[in-house]
PASEBA-1860 file (N, C-alpha, C; in nm, 3 decimals):
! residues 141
1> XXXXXXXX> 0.082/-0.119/0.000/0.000/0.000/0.000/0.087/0.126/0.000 ~ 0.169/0.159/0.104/0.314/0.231/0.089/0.332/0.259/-0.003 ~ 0.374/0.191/-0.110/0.464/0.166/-0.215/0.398/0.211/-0.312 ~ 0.252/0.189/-0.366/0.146/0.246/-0.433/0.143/0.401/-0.383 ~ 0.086/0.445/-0.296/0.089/0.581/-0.244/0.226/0.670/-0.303 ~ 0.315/0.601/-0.252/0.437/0.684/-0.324/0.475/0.714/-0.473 ~ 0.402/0.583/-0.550/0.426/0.591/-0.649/0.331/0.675/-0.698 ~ 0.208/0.712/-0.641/0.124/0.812/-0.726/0.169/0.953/-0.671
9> XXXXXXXX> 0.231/0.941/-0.568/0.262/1.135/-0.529/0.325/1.108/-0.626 ~ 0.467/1.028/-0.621/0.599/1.103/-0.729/0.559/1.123/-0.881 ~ 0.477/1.061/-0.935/0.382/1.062/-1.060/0.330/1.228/-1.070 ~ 0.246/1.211/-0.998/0.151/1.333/-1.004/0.221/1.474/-0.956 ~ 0.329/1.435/-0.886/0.420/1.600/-0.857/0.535/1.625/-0.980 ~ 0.574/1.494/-1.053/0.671/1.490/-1.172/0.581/1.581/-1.300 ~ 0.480/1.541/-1.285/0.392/1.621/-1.365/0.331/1.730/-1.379 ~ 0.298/1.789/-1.287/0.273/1.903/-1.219/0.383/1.962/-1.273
17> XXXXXXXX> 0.497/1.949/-1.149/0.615/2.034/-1.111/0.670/2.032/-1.294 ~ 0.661/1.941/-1.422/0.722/2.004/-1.524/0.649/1.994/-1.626 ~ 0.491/2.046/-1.614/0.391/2.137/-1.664/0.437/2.230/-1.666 ~ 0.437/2.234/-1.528/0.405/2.403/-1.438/0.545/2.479/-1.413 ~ 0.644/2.385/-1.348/0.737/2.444/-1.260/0.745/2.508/-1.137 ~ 0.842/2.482/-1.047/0.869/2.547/-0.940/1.027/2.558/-0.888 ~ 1.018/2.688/-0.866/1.163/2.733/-0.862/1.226/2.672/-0.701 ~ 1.382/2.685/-0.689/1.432/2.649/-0.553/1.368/2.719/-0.445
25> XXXXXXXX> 1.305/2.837/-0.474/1.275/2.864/-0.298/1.102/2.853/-0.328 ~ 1.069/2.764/-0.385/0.915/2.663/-0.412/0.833/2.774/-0.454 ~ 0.858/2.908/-0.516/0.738/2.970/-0.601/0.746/2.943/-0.741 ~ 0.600/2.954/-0.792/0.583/2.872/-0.919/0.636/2.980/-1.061 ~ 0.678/2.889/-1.169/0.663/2.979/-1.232/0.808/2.918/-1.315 ~ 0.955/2.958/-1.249/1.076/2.901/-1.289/1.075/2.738/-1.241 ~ 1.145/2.635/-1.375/1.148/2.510/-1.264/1.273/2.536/-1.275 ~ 1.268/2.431/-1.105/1.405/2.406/-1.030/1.506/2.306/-1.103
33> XXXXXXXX> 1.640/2.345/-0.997/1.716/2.189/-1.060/1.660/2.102/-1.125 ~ 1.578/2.024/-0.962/1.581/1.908/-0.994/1.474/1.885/-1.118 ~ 1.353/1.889/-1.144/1.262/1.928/-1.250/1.389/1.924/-1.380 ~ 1.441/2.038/-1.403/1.562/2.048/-1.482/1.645/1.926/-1.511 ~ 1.719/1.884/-1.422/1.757/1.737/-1.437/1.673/1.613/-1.477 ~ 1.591/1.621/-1.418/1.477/1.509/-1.485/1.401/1.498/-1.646 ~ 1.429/1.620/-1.706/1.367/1.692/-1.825/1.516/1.667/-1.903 ~ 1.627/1.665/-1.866/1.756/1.680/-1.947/1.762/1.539/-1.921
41> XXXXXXXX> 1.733/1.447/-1.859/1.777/1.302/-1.834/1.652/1.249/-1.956 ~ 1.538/1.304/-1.972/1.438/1.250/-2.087/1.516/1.285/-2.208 ~ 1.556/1.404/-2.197/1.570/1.411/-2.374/1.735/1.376/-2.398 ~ 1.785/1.348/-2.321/1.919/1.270/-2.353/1.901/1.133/-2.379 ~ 1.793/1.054/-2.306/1.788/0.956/-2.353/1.692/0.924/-2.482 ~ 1.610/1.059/-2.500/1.538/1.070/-2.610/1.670/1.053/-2.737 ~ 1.726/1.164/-2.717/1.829/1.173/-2.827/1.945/1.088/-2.898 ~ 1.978/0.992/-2.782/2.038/0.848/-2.730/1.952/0.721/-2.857
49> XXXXXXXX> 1.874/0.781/-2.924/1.758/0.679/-2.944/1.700/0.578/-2.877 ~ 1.657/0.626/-2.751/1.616/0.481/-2.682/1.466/0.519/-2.668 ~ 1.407/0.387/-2.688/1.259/0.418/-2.713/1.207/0.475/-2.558 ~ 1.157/0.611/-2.657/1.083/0.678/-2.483/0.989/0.740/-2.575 ~ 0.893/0.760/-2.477/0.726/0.805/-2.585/0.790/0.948/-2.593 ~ 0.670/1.082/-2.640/0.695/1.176/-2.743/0.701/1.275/-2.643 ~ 0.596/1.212/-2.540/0.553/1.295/-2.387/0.631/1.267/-2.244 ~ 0.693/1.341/-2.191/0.795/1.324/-2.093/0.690/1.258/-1.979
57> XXXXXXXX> 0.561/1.343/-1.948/0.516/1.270/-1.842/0.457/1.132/-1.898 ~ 0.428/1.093/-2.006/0.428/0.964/-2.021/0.510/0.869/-1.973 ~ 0.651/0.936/-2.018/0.806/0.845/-1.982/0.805/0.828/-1.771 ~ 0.768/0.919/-1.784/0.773/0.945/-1.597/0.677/0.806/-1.551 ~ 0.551/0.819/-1.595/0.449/0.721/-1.575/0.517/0.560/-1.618 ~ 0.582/0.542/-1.725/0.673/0.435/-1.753/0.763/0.396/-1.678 ~ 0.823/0.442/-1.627/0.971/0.460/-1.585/0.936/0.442/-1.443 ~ 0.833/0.503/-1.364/0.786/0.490/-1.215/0.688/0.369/-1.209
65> XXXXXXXX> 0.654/0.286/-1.309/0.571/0.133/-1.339/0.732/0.009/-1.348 ~ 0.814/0.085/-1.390/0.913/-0.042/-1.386/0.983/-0.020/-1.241 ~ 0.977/0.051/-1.120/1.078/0.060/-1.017/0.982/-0.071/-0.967 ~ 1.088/-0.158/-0.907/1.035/-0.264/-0.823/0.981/-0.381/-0.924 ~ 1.054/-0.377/-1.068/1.006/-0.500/-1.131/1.114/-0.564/-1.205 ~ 1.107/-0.696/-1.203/1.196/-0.760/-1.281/1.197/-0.857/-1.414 ~ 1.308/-0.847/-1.485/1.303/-0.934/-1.615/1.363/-1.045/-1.587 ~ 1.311/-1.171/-1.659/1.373/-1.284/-1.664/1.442/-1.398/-1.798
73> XXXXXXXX> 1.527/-1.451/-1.746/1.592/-1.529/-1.867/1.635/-1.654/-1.822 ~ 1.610/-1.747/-1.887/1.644/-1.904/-1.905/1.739/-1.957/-2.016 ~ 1.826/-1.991/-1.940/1.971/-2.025/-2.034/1.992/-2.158/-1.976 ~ 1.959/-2.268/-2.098/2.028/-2.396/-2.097/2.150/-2.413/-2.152 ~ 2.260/-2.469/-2.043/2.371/-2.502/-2.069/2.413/-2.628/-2.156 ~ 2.482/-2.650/-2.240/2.549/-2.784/-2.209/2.619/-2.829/-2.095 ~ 2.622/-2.966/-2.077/2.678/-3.027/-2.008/2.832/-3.006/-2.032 ~ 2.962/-3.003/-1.937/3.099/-2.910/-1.938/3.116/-2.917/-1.789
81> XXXXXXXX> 3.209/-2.893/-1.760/3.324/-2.861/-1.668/3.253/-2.738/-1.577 ~ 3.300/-2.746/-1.500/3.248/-2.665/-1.366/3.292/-2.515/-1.388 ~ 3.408/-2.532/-1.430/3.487/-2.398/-1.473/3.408/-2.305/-1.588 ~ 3.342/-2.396/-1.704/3.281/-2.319/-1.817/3.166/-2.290/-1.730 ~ 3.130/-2.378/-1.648/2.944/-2.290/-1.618/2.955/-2.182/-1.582 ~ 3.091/-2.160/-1.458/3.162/-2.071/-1.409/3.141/-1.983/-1.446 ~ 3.238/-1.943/-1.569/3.244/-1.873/-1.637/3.140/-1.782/-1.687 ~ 3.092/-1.872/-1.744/2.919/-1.832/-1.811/2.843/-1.752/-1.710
89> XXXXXXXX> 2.862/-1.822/-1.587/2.783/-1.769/-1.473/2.817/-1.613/-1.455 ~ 2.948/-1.569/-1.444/3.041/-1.505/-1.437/2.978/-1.344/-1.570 ~ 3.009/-1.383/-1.659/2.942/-1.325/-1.783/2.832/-1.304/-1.781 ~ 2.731/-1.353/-1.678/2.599/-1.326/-1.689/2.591/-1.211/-1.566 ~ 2.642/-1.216/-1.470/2.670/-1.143/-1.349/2.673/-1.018/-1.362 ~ 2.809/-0.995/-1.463/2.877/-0.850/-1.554/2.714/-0.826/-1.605 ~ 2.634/-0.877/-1.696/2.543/-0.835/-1.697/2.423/-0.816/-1.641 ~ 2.432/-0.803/-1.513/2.334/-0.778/-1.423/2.225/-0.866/-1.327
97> XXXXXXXX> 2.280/-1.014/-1.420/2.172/-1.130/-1.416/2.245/-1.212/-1.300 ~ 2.087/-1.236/-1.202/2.149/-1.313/-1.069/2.064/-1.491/-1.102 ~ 2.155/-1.534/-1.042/2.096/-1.691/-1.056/2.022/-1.713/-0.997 ~ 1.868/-1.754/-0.964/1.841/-1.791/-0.836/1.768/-1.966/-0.841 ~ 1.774/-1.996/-0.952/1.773/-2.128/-0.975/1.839/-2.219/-1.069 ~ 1.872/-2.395/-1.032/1.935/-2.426/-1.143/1.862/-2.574/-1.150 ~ 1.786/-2.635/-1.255/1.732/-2.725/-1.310/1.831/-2.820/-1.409 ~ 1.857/-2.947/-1.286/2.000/-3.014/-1.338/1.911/-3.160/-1.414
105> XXXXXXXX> 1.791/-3.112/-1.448/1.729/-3.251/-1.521/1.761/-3.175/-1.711 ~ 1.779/-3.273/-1.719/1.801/-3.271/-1.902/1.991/-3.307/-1.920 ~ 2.003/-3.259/-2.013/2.156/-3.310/-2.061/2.223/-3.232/-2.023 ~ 2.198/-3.124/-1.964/2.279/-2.962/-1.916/2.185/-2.908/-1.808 ~ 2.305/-2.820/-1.733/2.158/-2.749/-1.645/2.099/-2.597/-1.713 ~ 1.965/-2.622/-1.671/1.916/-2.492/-1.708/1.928/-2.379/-1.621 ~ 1.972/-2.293/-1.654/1.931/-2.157/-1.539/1.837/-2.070/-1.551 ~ 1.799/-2.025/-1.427/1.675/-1.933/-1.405/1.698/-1.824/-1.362
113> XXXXXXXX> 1.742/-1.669/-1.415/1.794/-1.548/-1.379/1.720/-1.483/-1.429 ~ 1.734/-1.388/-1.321/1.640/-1.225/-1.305/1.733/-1.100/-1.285 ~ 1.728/-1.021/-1.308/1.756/-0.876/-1.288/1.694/-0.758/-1.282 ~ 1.673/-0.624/-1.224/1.581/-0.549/-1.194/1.567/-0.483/-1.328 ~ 1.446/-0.451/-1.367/1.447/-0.374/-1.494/1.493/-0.208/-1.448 ~ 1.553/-0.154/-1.574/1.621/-0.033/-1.517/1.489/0.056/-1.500 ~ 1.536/0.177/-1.407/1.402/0.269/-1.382/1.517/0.384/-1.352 ~ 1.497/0.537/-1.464/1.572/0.625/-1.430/1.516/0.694/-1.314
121> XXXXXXXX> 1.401/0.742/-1.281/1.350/0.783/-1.184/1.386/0.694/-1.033 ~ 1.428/0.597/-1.006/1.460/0.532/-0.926/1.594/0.536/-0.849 ~ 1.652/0.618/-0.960/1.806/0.620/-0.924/1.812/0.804/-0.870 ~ 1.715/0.886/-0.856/1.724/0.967/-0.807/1.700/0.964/-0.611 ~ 1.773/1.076/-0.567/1.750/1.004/-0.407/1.635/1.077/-0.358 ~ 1.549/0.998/-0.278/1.477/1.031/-0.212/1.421/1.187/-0.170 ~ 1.559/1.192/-0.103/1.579/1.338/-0.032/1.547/1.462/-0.149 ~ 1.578/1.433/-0.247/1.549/1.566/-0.411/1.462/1.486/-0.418
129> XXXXXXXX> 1.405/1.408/-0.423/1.240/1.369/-0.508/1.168/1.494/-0.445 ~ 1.170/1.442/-0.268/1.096/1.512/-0.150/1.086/1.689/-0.223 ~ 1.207/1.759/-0.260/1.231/1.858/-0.237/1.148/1.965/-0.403 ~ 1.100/1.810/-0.481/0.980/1.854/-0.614/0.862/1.906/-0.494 ~ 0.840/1.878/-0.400/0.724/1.922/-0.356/0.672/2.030/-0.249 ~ 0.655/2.143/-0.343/0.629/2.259/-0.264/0.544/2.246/-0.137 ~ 0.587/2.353/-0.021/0.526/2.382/0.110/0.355/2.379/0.094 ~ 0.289/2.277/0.134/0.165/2.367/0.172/0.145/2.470/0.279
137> XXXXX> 0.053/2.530/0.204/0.008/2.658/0.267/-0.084/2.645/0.384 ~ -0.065/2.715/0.519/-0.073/2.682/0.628/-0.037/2.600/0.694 ~ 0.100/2.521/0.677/0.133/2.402/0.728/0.030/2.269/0.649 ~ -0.022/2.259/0.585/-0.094/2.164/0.539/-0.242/2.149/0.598 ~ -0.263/2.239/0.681/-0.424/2.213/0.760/-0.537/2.258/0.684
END
């Protein structure tokens, strides 16, 4: 439930805040850094050619649906030496992929690896997410 809740503030203030904008000392109008950074991190990877829709808060809505999810891959080995699975294992690691199962029925074992799907919004900290979101007025009452 947590986890839902958060994910719709940071949604709905990513959107807002770079509609609208809000400057460092939270009046509207100039956006801030961070807004700024988040808008230069879209169109770099826009420009990068990596598929990102046309609309930044689309990408935001994308990008805050993959934090907390993972991809998976199944790689049957041949049968070999402890050292080649090793290896292999090894090479899969560098790429991000963790083992968490191994299915030693058939002529080779199969493996069962996952890794987190990337989420740029995820890699921002907490503490600047917090700081997209202007003071309410009257203390919030």
């Amino acid at each position: 439930m947590h986890y839902i809740r958060m994910t719709i503030i940071i949604l709905v203030s990513c959107a807002v805040l770079l509609s609208c904008g809000v400057s460092d000392d939270n009046t509207a109008g100039t956006p801030n850094r961070y807004t700024a950074a988040v808008r230069e991190l879209y169109e770099t990877l826009k420009a990068s050619g990596e598929a990102v829709p046309d609309n930044i808060v689309d990408w935001i809505t994308e990008d805050i649906e993959k934090i907390g999810t993972w991809e998976y891959k199944v790689v049957t080995l041949d049968a070999g030496p402890p050292s080649g699975i090793g290896a292999i294992l090894n090479d899969l690691g560098r790429q991000r992929w963790e083992c968490f199962w191994i299915d030693r029925q058939g002529a080779g074992p199969t493996l069962y690896l996952k890794r987190p799907i990337k989420s740029y919004i995820s890699t921002i900290p907490p503490r600047y997410l917090w700081k997209l979101f202007p003071p309410e007025p009257n203390g919030g009452e």
